[in-house]
C-alpha positions in Angstrom: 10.4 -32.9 -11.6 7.1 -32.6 -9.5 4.8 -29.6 -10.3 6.1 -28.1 -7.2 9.5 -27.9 -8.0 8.8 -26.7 -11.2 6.7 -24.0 -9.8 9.5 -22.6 -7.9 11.9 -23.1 -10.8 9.3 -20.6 -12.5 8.3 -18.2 -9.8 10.6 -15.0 -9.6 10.3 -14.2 -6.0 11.1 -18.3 -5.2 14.7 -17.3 -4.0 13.1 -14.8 -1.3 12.1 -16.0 1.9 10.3 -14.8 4.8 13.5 -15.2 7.2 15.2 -12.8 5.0 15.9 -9.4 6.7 14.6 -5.6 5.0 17.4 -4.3 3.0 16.9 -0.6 2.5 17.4 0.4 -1.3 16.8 -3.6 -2.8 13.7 -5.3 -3.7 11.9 -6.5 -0.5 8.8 -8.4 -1.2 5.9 -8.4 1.5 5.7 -12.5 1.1 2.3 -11.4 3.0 -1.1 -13.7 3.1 -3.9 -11.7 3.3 -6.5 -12.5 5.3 -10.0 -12.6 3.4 -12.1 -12.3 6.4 -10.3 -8.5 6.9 -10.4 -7.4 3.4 -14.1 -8.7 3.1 -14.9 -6.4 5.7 -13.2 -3.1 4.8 -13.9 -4.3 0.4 -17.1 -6.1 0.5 -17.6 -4.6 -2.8 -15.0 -6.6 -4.7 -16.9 -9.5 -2.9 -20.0 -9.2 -5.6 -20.4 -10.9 -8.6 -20.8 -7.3 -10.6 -17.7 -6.3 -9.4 -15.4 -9.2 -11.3 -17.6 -8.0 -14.4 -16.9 -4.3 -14.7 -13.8 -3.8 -12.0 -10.5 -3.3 -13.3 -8.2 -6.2 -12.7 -6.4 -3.5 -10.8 -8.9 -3.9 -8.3 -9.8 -7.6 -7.5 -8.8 -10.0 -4.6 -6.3 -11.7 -6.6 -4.4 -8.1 -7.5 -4.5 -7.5 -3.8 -3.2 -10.5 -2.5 -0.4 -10.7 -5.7 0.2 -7.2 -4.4 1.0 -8.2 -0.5 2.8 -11.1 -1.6 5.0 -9.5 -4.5 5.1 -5.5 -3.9 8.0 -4.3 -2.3 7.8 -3.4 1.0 8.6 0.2 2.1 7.4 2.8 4.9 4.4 4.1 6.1 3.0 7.0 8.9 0.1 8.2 9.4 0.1 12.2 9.3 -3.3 13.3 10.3 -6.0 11.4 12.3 -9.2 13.2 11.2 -9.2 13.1 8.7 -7.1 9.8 8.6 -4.5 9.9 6.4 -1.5 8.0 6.0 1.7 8.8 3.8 3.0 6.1 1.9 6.9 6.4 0.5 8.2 4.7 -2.2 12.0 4.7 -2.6 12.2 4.0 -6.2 10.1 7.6 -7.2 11.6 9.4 -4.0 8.1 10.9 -3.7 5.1 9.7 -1.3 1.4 9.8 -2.0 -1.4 10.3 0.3 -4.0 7.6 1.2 -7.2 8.8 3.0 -9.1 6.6 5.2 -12.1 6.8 7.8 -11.1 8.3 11.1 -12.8 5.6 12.8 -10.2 3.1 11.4 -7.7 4.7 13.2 -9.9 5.3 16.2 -10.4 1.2 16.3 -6.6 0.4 15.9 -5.3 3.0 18.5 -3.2 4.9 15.4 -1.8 8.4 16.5 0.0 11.1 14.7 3.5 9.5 13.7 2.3 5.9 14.2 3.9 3.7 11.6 2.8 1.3 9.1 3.3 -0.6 6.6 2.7 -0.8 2.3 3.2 -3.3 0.0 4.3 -1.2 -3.6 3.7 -2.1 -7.2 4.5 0.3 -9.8 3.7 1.4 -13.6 6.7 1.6 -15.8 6.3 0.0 -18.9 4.2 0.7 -22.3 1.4 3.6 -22.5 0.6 4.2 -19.0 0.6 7.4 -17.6 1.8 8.6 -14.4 -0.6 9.8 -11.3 -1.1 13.5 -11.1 -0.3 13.0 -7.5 2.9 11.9 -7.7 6.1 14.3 -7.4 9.3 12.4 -8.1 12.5 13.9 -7.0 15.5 13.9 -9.5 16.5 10.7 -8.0 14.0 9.1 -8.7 14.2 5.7 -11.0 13.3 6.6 -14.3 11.8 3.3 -15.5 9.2 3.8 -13.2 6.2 6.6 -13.9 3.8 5.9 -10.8 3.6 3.6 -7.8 0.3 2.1 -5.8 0.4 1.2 -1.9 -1.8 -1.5 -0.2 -1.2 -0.8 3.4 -0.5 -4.3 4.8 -1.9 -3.4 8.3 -5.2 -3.9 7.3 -5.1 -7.0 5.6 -1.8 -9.2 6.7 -3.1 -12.8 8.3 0.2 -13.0 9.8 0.5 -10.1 12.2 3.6 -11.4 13.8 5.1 -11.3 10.5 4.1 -7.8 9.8 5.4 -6.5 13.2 9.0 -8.3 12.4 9.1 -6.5 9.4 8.5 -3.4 11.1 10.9 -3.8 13.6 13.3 -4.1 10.6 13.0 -0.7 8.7 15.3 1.9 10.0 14.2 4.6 11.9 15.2 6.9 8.9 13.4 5.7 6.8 9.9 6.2 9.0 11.3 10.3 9.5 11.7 10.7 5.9 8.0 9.4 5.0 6.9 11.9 7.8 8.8 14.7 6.7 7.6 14.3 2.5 4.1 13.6 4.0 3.9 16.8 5.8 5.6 19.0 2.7 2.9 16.7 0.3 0.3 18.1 2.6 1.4 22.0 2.6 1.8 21.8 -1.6 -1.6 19.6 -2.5 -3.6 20.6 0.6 -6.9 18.4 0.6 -6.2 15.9 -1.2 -5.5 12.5 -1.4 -6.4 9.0 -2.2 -8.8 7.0 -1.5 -7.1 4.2 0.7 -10.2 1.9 0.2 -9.8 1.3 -3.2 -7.5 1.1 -6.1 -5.0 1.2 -5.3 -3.3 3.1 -8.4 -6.4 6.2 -8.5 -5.7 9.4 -8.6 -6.0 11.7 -5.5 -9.4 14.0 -5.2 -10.1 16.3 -2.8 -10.8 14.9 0.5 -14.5 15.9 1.1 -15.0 14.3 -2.7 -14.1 10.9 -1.0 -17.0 8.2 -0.4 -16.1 5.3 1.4 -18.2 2.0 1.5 -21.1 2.5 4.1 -21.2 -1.3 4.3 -17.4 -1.5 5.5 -16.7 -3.1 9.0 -14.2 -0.7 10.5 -13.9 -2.7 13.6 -11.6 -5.4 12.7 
């Protein structure tokens, strides 16, 4: 057996393929490549040699692009423009979290009130970890799992023609109901949110607390 077969023998997600179509309530991984020119532009932190030394693992360029490739895919809308913020649904928790963003993101990509997106899901469920203040899990919500983080593939996917097929795939519903528990997260935690530049499992703060990179490229 050549070291490629058994790599796919080992790898867990080696039975998913890219062809496969989004099936609402099962595990969908991204299968997603990110593209290191993008996320050196809008992370050029996690690009310095301090970083690997006192980051979190949480927070690295091999985390990221595990998380695009493994994390399961669900919806994304953005639900203010300025400031820019974007509410990312899990299914799993039944709850969505708030990412915050610069406004001139959005300005550069064209995104409007109710334009969709979207994240790439990995979540905390086993051992001492606790679960994000921020997060409000309905009673449906899977109970092996305490808190979810989003990496919204729109920023980083190489593939875009991938990414837009996936869109394409996620029902309608699905989109409504992240607008919906965005806008009721806004009206019961109003100000805050996450910062959507970094990791990907912080708290929220309040919005004016929120300091993005002043060397990011928002252009790309």
């Amino acid at each position: 057996m050549g070291l490629k077969e058994q790599f796919d023998k080992l790898n867990p997600y080696g039975h998913f393929k890219k062809e496969d179509v989004f099936r609402p309530g099962a595990f969908n991984p991204g299968l997603f490549e990110v593209d290191m020119g993008k996320l050196k532009k809008l992370r050029p932190e996690i690009f310095q040699p301090i970083h690997f030394a006192m980051a979190s693992n949480l927070d690295s360029k091999s985390y990221i692009q595990m998380q695009m490739n493994d994390g399961d895919i669900q919806a994304a809308v953005v639900v203010s423009t300025d400031p820019l913020l974007v509410a990312c649904r899990s299914e799993d928790l039944d709850a969505v979290i708030l990412q915050c963003y610069p406004a001139d993101l959005g300005k550069a990509r064209g995104w409007e009130l109710g334009t969709c997106l979207l994240i790439c899901c990995t979540y905390n469920g086993y051992g001492p970890l606790r679960k994000n203040k921020d997060i409000d899990p309905s009673p449906r919500a899977n109970p092996k799992f305490k808190s979810f983080g989003p990496i919204l593939a729109d920023l980083y996917a190489a593939d875009t023609a991938y990414l837009e097929r996936k869109k394409s795939e996620i029902p309608p519903a699905m989109w409504q109901t992240a607008w919906e528990m965005g806008k009721a997260y806004m009206a019961a935690h109003p100000g805050m949110a996450r910062n959507g530049l970094s990791l990907s499992f912080r708290d929220s703060e309040p919005i004016e607390k929120i300091h993005f990179n002043p060397k990011a490229d928002l252009s790309v």
